[in-house]
N, C-alpha and C positions, 0 to 999 in steps of 0.2 A: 361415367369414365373416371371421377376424379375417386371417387367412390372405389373404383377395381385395383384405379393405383395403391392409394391409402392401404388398401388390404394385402395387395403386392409386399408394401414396404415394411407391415407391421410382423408379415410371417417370418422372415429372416432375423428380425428383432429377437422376436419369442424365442427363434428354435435355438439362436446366439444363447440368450438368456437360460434356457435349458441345458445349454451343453456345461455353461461356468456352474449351474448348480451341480449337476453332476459330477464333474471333475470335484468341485467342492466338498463333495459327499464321499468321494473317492479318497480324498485326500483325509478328511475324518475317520476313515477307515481305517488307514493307515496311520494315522496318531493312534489311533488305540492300541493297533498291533505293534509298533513301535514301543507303549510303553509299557504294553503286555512284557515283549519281550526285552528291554532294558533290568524293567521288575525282576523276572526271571534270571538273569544275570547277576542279581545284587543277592536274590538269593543264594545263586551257587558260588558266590563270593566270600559269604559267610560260610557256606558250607565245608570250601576247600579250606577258609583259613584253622576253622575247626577241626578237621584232619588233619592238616599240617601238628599242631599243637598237639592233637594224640598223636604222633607219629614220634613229635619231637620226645615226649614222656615215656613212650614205649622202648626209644631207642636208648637211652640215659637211665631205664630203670633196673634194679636188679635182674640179672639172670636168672629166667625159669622152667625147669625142665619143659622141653619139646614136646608140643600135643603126642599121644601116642593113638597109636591104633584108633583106641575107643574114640579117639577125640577128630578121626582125620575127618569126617563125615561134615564136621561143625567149622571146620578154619574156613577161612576168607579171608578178601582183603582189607577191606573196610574195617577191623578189628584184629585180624593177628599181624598185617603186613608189618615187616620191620620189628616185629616185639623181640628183645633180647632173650634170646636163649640157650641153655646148652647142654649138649649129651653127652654121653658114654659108649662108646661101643668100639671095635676092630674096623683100621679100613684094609678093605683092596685091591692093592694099588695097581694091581695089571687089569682090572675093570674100569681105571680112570677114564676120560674124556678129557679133549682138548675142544673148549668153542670160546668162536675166536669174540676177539672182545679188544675195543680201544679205553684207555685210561689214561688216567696226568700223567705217567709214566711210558704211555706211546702206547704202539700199536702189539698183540699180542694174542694170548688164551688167557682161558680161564681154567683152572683144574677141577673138574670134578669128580671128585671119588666117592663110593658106595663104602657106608658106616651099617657094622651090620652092628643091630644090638642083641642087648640080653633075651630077649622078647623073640627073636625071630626075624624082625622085622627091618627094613632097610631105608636109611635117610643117606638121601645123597649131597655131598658137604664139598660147599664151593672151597675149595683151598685155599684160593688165592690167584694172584697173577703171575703169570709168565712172561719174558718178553719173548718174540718170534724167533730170534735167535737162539734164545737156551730153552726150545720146548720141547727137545727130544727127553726122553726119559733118564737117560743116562746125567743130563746137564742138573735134576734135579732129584739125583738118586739119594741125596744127602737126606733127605724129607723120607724117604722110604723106608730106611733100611731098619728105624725102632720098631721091635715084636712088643706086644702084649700090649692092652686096650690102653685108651688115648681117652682122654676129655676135650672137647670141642666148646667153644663160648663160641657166640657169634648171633649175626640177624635173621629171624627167619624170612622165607622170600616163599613168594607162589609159585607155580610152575609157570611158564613160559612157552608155549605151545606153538605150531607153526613153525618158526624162524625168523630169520632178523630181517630188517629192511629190503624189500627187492630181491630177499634173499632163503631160500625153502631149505632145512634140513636136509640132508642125504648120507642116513644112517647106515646104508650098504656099503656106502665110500669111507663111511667114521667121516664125514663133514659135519660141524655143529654149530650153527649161527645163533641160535637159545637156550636158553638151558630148561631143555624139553622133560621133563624128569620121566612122564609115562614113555616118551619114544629111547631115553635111553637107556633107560628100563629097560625095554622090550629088545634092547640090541644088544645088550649082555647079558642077557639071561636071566635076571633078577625078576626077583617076584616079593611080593607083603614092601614094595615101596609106597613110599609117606608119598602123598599127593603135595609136596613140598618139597624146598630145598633151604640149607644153612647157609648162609654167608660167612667163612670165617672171620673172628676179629683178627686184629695183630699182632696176634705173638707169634713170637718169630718161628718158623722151618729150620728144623737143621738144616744148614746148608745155604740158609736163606731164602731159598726158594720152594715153594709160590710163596709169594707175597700176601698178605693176607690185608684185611683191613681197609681195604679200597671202595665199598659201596657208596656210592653217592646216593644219598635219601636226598632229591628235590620234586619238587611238583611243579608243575607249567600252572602258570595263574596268572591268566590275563581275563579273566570276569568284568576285573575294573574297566577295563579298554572296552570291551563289549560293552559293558552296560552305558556309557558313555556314547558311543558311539549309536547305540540305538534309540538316546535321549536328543542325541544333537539329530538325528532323522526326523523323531516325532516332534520338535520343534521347528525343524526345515519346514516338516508339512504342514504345521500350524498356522504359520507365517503365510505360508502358499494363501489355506483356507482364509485369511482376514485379510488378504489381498484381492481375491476373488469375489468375497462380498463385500467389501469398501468399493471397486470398481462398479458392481451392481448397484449399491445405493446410489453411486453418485451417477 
């Protein structure tokens, strides 16, 4: 009898003692993955700051002629985003677009108009800003009315595909929340468009308007926080695991 008890009392022990290693193990698990992923963070810490810094050199460096043709196959972001550049060619202005777009200067568009060049081929060239009030055509005729080709400086930019926040393109209506270059390509008729778009800089519009000169180059970099925050995990759980087995020795 004493004998069935004793074996009674010892199976609860054991399977007690089974459960803290296991949680224990579990917990090991999780430090690792913890600082798997911390690691991984510090990498894309360095990584972003290293693009930052080419970004900051491409946008401050001489002005140079705009990939052409031969070259659209090759651009990205990772290497051309932001590089200072600029062109030659004719715009036209009744092919412009208005999407809309907020700035330090409030709420409003953006003007895009189709630059046709020597070449045939077509870059479409962010002008600048508008505010919501002077975005009839008329408010900005001053900008229009010089014939014969035009030189453009400014940054170059990717396409922008889809639409803006919550918010889908509707080219039927001429509505534009991105600056879609193949979609608005394809709604005025253009054709040999750059798989890109210019940012003008700021020299001024006759008339003053668009605006030019308004691109904000920043990058969202919280890597740091991440990586932090998945080191303070893996030592939550460390801490767990040597509490787990300090309770077991003693």
């Amino acid at each position: 009898m004493t004998k069935d008890r004793s074996a009674e009392e010892t199976r609860p022990s054991v399977s007690s003692s089974r459960s803290r290693l296991a949680f224990a193990g579990l917990m090991m698990f999780l430090v690792v993955v913890f600082i798997s992923l911390g690691t991984w963070q510090i990498q894309r810490l360095f990584w972003k700051l290293d693009l930052i810094e080419r970004v900051e050199t491409r946008v401050h460096d001489q002005a140079v002629p705009a990939p052409s043709r031969s070259e659209w196959a090759r651009v990205e972001a990772a290497n051309d985003e932001y590089r200072h550049v600029t062109v030659k060619g004719f715009f036209e202005h009744d092919k412009s677009v208005l999407v809309q777009a907020v700035t330090e200067r409030g709420a409003g568009f953006w003007v895009l108009t189709p630059l046709h060049l020597d070449d045939a081929t077509t870059i479409l060239i962010n002008r600048g800003f508008v505010p919501t009030d002077r975005s009839a055509r008329d408010a900005r005729l001053g900008s229009e009315l010089a014939a014969g080709p035009v030189s453009v400086t400014g940054l170059f930019r990717m396409n922008e595909p889809a639409g803006g926040f919550l918010r889908s393109n509707d080219p039927a209506n001429n509505r534009w929340f991105s600056r879609d270059v193949a979609a608005i390509a394809a709604s005025k008729g253009l054709t040999d468009v750059a798989p890109y778009f210019i940012d003008a800089d700021a020299t001024p519009n006759p008339g003053g308007l668009p605006i030019g000169g308004l691109t904000v180059v920043a990058f969202r970099n919280s890597h740091l926080v991440y990586a932090l925050t998945w080191y303070s995990l893996a030592i939550m759980s460390a801490v767990a695991v040597w509490f787990i087995l300090r309770r077991r020795a003693v």
